[in-house]
ZARO-782258 format. One record per residue: z, x, y of N, C-alpha, C in turn; residue in three letters; residue number from 1. Coordinates in steps of 0.1 Angstrom, whole numbers. Layout:
BEGIN
{{Z; X; Y}; {Z; X; Y}; {Z; X; Y}; ALA; NUM}
...
//
This chain:
BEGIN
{{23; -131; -66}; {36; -135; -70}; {38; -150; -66}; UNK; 1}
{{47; -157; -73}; {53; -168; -72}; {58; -173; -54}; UNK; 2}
{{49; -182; -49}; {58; -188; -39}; {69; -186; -32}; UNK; 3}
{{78; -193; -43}; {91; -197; -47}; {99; -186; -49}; UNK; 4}
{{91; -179; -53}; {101; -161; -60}; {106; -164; -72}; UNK; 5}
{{101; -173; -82}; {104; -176; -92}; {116; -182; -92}; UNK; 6}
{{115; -191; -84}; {126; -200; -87}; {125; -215; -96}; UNK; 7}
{{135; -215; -104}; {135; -226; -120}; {134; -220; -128}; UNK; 8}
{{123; -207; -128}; {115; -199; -138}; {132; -192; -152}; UNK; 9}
{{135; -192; -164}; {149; -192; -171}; {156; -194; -158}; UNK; 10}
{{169; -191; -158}; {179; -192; -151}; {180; -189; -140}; UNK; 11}
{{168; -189; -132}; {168; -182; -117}; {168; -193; -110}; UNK; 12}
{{182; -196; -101}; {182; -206; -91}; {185; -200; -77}; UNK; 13}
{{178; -188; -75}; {180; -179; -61}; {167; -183; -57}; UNK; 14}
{{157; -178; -62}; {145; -178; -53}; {141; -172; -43}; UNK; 15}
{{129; -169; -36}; {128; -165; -23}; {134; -156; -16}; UNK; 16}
{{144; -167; -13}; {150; -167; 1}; {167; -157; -5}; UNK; 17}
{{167; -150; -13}; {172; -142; -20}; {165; -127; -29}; UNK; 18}
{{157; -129; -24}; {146; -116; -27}; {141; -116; -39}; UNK; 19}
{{143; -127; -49}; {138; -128; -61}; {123; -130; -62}; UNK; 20}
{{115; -126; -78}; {103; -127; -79}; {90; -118; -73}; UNK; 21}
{{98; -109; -66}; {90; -96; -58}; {82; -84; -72}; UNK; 22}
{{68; -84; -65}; {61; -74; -75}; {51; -70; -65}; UNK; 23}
{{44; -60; -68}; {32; -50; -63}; {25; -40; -72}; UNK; 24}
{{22; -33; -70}; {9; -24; -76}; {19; -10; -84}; UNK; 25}
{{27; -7; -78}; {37; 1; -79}; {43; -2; -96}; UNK; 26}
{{42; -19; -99}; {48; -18; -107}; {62; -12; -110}; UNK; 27}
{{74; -20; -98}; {84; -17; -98}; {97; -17; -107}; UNK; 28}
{{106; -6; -110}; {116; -12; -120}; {127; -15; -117}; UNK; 29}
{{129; -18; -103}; {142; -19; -101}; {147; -31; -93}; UNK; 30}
{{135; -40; -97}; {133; -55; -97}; {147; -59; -107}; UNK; 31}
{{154; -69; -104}; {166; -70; -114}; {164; -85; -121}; UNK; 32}
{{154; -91; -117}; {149; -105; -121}; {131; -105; -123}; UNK; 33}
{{127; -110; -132}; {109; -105; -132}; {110; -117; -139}; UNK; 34}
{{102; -130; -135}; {98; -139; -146}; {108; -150; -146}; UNK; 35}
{{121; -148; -140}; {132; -157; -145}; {141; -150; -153}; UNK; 36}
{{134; -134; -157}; {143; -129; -167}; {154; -116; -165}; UNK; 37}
{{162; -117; -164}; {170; -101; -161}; {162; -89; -165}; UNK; 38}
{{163; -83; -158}; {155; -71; -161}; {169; -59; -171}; UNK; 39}
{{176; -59; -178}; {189; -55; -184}; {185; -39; -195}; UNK; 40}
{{174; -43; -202}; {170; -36; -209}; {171; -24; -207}; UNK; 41}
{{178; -15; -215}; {177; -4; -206}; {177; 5; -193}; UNK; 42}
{{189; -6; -186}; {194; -4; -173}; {200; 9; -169}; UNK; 43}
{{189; 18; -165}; {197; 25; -153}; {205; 26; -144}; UNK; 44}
{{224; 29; -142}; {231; 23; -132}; {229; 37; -122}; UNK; 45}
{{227; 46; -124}; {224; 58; -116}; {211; 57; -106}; UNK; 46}
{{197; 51; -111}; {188; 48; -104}; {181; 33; -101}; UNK; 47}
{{190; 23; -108}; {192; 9; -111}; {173; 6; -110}; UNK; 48}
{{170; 12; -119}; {161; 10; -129}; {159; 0; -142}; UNK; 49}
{{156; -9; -144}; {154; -9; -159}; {138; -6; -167}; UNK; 50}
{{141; -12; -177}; {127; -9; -186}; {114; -16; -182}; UNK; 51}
{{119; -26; -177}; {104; -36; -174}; {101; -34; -155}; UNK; 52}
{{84; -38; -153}; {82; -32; -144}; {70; -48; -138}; UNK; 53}
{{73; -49; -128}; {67; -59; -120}; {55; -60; -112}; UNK; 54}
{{43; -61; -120}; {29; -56; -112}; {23; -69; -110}; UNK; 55}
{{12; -68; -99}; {6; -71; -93}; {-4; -65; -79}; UNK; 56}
{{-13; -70; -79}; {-23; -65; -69}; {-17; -70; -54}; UNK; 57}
{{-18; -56; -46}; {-10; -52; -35}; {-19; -52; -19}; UNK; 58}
{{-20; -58; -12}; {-27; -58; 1}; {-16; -54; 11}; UNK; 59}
{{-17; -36; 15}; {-12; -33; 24}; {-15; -38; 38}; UNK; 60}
{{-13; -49; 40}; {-19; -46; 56}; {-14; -38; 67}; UNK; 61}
{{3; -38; 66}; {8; -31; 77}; {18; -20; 74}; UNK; 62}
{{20; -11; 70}; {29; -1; 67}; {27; 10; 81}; UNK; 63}
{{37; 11; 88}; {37; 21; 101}; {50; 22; 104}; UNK; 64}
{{55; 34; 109}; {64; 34; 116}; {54; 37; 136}; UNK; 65}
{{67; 41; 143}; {62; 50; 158}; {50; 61; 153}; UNK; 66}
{{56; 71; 141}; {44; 80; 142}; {28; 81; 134}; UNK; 67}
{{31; 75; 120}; {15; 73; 118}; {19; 53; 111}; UNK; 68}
{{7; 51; 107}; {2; 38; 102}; {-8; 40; 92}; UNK; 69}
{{-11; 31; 83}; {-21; 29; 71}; {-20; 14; 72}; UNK; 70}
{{-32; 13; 63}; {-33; -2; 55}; {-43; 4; 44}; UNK; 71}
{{-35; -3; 31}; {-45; 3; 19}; {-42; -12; 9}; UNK; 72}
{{-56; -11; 3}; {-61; -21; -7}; {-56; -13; -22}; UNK; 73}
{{-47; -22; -30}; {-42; -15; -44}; {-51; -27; -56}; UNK; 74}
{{-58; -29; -60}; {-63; -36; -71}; {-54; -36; -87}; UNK; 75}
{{-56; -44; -92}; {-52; -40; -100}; {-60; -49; -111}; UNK; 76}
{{-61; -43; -128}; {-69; -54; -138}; {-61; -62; -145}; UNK; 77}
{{-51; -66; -139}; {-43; -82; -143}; {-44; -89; -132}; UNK; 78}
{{-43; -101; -139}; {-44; -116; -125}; {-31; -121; -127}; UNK; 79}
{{-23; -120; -112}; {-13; -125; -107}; {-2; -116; -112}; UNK; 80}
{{9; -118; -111}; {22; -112; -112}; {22; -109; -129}; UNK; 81}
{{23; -97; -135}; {23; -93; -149}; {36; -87; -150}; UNK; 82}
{{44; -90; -162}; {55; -81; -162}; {51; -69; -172}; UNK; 83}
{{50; -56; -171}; {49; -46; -179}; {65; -37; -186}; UNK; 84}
{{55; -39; -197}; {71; -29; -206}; {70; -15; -211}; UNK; 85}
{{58; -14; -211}; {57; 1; -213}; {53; 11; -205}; UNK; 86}
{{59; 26; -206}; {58; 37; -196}; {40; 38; -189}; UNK; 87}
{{34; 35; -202}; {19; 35; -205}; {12; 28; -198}; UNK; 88}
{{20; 10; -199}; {14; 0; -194}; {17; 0; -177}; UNK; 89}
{{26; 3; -173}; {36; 2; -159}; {28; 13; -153}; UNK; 90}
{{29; 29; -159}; {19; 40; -154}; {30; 46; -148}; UNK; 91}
{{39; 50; -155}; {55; 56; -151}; {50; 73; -151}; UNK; 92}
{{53; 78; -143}; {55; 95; -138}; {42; 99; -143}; UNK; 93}
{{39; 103; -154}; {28; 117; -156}; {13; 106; -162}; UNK; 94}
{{19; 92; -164}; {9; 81; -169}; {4; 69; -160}; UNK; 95}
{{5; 76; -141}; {0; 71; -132}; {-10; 61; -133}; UNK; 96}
{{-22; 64; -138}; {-35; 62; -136}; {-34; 58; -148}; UNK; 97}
{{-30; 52; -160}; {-30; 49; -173}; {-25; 32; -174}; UNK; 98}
{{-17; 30; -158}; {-15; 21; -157}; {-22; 4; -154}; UNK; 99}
{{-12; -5; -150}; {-26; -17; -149}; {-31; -20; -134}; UNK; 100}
{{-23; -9; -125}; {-25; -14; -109}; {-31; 4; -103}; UNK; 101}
{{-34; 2; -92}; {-39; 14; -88}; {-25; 14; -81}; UNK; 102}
{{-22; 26; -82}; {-9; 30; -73}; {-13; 35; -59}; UNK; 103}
{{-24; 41; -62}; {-24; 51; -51}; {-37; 43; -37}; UNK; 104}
{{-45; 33; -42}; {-49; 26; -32}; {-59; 34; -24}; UNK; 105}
{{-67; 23; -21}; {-76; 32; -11}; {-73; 30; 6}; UNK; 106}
{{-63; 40; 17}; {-63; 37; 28}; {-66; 44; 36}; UNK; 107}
{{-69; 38; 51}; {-71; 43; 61}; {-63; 45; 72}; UNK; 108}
{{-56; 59; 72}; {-47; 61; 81}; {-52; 69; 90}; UNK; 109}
{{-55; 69; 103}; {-60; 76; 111}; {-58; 90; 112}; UNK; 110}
{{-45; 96; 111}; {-41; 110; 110}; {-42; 115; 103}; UNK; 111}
{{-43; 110; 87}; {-45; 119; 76}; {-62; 120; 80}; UNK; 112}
{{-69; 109; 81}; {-84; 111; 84}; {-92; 121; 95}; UNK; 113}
{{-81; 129; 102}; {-85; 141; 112}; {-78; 137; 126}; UNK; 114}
{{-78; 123; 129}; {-78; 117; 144}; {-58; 117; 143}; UNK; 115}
{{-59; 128; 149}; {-41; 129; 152}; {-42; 128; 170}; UNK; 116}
{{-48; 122; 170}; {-42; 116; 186}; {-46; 104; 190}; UNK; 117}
{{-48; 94; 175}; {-51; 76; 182}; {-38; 69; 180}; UNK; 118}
{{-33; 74; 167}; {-18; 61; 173}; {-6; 70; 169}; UNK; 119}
{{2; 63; 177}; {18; 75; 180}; {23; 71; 192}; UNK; 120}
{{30; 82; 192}; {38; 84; 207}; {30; 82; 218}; UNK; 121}
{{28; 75; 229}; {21; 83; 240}; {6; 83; 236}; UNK; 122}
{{5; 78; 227}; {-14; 80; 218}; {-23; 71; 224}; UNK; 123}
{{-37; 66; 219}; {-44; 59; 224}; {-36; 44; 223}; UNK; 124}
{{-33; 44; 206}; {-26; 33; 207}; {-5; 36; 207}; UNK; 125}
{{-1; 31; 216}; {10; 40; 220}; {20; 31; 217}; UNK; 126}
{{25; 40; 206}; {40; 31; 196}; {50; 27; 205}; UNK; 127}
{{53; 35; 212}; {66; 34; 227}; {65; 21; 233}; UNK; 128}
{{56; 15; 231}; {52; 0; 240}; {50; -11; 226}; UNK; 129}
{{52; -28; 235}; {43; -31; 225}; {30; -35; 221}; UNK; 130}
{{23; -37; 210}; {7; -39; 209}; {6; -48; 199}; UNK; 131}
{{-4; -52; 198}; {-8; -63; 185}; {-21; -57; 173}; UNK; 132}
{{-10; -60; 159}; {-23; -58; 149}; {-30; -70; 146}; UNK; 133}
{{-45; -64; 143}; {-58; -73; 143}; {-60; -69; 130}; UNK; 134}
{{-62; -76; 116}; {-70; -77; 107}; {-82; -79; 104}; UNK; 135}
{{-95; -79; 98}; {-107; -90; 98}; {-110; -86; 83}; UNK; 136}
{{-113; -92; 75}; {-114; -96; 64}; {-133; -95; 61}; UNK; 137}
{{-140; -93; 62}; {-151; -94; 64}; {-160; -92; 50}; UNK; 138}
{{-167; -107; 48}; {-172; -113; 37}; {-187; -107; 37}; UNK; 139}
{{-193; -109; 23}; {-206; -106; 21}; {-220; -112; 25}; UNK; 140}
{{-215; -123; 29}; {-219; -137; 40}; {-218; -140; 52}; UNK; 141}
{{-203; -139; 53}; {-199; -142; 65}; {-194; -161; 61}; UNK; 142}
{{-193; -160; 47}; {-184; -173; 43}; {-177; -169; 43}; UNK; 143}
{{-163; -182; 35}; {-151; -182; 31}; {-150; -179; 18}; UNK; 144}
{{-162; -182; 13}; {-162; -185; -1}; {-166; -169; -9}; UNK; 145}
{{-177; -162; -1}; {-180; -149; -9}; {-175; -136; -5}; UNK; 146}
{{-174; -127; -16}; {-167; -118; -17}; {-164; -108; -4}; UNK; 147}
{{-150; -106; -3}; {-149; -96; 10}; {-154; -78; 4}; UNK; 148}
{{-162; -76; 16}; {-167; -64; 12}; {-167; -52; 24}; UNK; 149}
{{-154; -56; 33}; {-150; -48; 45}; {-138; -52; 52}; UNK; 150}
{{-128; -43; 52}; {-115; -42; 58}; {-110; -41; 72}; UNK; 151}
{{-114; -46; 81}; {-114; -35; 94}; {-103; -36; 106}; UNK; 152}
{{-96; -28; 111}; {-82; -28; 118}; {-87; -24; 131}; UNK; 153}
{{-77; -30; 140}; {-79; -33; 156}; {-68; -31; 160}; UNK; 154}
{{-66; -31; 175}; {-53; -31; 180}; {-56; -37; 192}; UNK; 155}
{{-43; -42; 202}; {-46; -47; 212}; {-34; -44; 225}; UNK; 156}
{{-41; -35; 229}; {-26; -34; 239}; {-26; -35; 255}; UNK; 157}
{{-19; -36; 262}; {-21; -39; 278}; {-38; -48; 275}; UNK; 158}
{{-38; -59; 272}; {-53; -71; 272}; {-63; -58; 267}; UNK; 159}
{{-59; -46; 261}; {-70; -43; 258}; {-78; -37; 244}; UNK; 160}
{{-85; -42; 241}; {-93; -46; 228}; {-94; -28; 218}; UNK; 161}
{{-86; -21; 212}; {-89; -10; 205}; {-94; -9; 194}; UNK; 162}
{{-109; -6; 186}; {-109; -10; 174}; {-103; 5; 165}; UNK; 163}
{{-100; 7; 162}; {-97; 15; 147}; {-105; 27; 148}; UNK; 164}
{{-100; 36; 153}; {-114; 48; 153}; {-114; 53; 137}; UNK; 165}
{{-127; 62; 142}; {-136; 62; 131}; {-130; 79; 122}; UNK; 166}
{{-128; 81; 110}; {-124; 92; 102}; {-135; 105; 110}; UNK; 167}
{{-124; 118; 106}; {-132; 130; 112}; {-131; 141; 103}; UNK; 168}
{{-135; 139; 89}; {-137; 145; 80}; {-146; 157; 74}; UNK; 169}
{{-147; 173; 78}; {-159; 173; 78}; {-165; 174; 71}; UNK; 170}
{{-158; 176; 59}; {-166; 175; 47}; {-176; 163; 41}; UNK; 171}
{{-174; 151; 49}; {-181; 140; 48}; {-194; 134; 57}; UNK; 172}
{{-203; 132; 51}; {-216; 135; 59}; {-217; 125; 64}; UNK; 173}
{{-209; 112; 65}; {-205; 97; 69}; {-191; 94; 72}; UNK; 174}
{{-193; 91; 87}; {-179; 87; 88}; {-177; 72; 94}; UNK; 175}
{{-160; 69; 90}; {-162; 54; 88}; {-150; 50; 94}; UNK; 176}
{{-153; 37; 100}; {-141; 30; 111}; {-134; 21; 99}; UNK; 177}
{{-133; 17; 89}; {-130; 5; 81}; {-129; 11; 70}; UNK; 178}
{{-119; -2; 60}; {-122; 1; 45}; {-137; -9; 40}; UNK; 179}
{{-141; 3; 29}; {-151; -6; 22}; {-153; 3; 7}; UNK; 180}
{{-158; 4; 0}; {-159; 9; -12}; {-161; 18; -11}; UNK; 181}
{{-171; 22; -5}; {-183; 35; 3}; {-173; 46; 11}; UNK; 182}
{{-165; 40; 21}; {-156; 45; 25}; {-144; 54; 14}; UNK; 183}
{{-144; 41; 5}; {-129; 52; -4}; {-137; 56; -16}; UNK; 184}
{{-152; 59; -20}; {-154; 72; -28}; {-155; 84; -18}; UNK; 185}
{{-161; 83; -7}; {-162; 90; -6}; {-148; 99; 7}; UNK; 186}
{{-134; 88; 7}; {-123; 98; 10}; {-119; 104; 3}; UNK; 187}
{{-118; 95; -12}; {-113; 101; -22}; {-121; 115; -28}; UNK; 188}
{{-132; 113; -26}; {-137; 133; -29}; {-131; 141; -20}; UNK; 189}
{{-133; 137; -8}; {-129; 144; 2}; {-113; 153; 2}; UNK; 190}
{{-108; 141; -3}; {-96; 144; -9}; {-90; 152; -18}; UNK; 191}
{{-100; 150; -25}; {-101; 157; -41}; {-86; 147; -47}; UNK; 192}
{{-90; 133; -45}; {-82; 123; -53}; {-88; 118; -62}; UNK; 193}
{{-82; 115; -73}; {-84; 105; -84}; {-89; 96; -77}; UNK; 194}
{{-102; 85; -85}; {-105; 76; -80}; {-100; 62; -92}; UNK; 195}
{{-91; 60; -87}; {-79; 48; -96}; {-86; 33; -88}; UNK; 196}
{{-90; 36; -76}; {-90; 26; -69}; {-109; 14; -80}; UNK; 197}
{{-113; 27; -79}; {-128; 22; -85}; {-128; 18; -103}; UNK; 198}
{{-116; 26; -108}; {-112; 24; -121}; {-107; 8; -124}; UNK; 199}
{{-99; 5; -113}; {-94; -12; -109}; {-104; -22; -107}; UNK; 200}
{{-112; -14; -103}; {-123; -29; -98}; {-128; -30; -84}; UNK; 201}
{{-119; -19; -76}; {-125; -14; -61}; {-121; -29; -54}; UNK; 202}
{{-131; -30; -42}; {-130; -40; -33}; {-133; -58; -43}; UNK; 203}
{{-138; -56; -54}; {-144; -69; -58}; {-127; -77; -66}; UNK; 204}
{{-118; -69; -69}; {-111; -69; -78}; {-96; -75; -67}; UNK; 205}
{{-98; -67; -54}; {-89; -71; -46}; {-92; -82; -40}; UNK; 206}
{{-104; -85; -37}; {-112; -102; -27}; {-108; -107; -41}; UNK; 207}
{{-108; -108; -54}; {-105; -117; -61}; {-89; -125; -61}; UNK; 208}
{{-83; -113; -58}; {-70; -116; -56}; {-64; -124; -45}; UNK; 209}
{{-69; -120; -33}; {-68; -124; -23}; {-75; -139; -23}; UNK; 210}
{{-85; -144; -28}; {-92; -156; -30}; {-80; -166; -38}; UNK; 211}
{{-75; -158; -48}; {-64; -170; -60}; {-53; -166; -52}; UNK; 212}
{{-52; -163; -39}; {-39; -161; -30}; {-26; -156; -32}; UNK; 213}
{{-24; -149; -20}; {-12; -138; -22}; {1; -142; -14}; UNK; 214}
{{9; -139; -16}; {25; -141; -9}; {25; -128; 0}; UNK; 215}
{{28; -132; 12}; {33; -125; 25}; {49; -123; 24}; UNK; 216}
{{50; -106; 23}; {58; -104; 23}; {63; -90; 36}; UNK; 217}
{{71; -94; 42}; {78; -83; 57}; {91; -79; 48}; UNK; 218}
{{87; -67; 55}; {101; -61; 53}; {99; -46; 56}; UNK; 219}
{{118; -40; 67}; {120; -26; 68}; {123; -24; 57}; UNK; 220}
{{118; -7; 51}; {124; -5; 42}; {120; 12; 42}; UNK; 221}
{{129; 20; 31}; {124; 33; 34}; {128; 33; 19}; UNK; 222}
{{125; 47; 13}; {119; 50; 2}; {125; 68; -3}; UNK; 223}
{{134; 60; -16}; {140; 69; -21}; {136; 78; -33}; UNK; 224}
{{123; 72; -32}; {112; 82; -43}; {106; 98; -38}; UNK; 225}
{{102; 91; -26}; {95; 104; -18}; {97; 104; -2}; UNK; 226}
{{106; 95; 1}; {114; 100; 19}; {103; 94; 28}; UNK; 227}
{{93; 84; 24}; {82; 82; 31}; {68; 94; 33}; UNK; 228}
{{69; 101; 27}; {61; 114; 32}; {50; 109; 32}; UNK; 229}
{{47; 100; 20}; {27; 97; 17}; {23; 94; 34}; UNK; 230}
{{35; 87; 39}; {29; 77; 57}; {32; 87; 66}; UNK; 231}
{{38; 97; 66}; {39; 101; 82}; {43; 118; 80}; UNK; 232}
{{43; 121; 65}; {42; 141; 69}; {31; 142; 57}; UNK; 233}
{{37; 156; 53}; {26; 162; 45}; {31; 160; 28}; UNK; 234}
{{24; 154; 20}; {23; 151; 9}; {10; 151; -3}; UNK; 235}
{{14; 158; -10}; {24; 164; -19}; {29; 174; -8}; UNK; 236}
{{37; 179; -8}; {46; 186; 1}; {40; 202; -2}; UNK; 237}
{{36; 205; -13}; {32; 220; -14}; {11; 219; -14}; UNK; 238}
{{9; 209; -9}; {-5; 208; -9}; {-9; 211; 2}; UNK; 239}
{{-22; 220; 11}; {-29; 223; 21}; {-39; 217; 25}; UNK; 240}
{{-45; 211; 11}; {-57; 202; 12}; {-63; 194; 17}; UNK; 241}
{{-70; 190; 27}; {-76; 180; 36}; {-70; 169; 32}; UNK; 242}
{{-63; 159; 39}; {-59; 146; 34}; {-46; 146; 30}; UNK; 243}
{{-41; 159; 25}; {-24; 158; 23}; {-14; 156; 35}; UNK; 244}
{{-23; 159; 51}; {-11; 156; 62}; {-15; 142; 64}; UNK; 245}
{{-3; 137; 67}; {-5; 122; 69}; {-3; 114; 84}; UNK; 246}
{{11; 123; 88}; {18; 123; 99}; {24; 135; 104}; UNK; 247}
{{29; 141; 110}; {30; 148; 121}; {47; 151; 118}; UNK; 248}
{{54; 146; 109}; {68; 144; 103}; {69; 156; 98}; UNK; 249}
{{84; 161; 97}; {84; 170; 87}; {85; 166; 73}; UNK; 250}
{{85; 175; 64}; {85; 172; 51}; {103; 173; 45}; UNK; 251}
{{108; 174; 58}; {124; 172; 54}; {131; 159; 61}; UNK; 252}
{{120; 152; 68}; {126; 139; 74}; {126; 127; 63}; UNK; 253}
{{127; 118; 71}; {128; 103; 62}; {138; 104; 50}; UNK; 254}
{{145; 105; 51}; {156; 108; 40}; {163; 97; 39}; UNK; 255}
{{163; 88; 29}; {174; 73; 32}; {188; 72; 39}; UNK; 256}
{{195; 83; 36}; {209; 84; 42}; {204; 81; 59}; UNK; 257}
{{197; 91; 60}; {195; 92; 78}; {189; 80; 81}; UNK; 258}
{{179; 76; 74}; {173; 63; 81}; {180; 50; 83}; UNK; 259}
{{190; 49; 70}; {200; 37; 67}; {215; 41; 83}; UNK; 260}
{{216; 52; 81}; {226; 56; 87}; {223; 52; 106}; UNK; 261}
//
């Protein structure tokens, strides 16, 4: 995405520092400016939706509350901020994967991965306090210049060095402390997930992105699609399946009223 937030871009003199110009993998519709352009078309005032949908390739690094945490890589096969107009092109409801971004990403959340007692309450890494996140980016080289081909998450709490424990899957005859390609085919079997992520272009498609550089964007927020469930309970909510519990939440928490309230 734009810098600026598309500011100059038609008639957009907010910019930024007004929340304009925002996109991700999600390919969102309820972006109200995309490009400089009102998004009007077929405005939803009930779900303040419209028609057009705001994609781009998505680097989770930090999505956590106190009870679980992820970081997931979303790829996507456009470069840079695309505005999408069709159900087809955007990958709206039942035409997920049909889309131009991976929605669903490949991440590593300790809890859904078996290890329900490294970060949380009172855990190894213990949300109640505070701690520092560690990224590393880790190239094919060990340049700047060639492709990243490893993800890997740390923590740091009371001066002490935690790295990211390793998935406990047992269906998986390899288990893995990091993201890497190898890692998300074979969660995603594990999972019995669609592999959207390898359909995008996998790790090569995201280092590309990350190379023609990305906008840093923070922000609380909670989620009136699905109540947060994918991060911290069990999702799809009627699923048993290895990889559907995420977090330790019920499947009736996270509800916007209560979280805003």
């Amino acid at each position: 995405m734009s810098q600026n937030g598309d500011k100059g871009q038609g008639a957009n003199a907010a910019g930024a520092k007004f929340g304009t110009g925002y996109c991700d993998a999600q390919c969102p519709h309820d972006v109200k400016f995309i490009n400089g352009e009102a998004n009007i078309d077929d405005w939803n005032t009930t779900t303040a939706k419209g028609k057009k949908g705001s994609c781009c390739a998505e680097m989770d690094i930090w999505e956590a509350n106190s009870m679980a945490s992820a970081y997931t890589l979303h790829p996507c096969n456009v470069t840079g901020q695309h505005t999408c107009t069709s159900a087809l092109e955007c990958g709206d409801e039942n035409l997920r994967y049909d889309g131009v971004c991976d929605k669903d990403g490949c991440d590593l959340n300790a809890y859904r991965a078996g290890q329900h007692s490294f970060f949380g309450q009172h855990m190894t890494v213990d949300t109640t306090r505070p701690f520092t996140v560690v990224t590393q980016f880790i190239t094919a080289d060990g340049s700047a210049d060639s492709d990243i081909v490893e993800v890997k998450r740390a923590y740091v709490q009371d001066g002490k060095y935690i790295p990211h424990v390793a998935t406990n899957v047992a269906s998986m005859s390899k288990q893995f402390d990091s993201i890497t390609d190898e890692m998300c085919s074979a969660t995603k079997t594990a999972f019995a997930d669609l592999n959207d992520y390898v359909n995008k272009g996998s790790m090569k498609a995201m280092s590309d992105a990350l190379g023609r550089g990305v906008v840093l964007v923070m922000s609380l927020w909670d989620d009136h699609d699905s109540n947060m469930l994918w991060l911290d309970s069990t999702f799809p909510t009627n699923s048993s399946h290895v990889g559907a519990q995420r977090g330790a939440c019920s499947i009736d928490s996270g509800k916007p009223d209560d979280v805003e309230s």
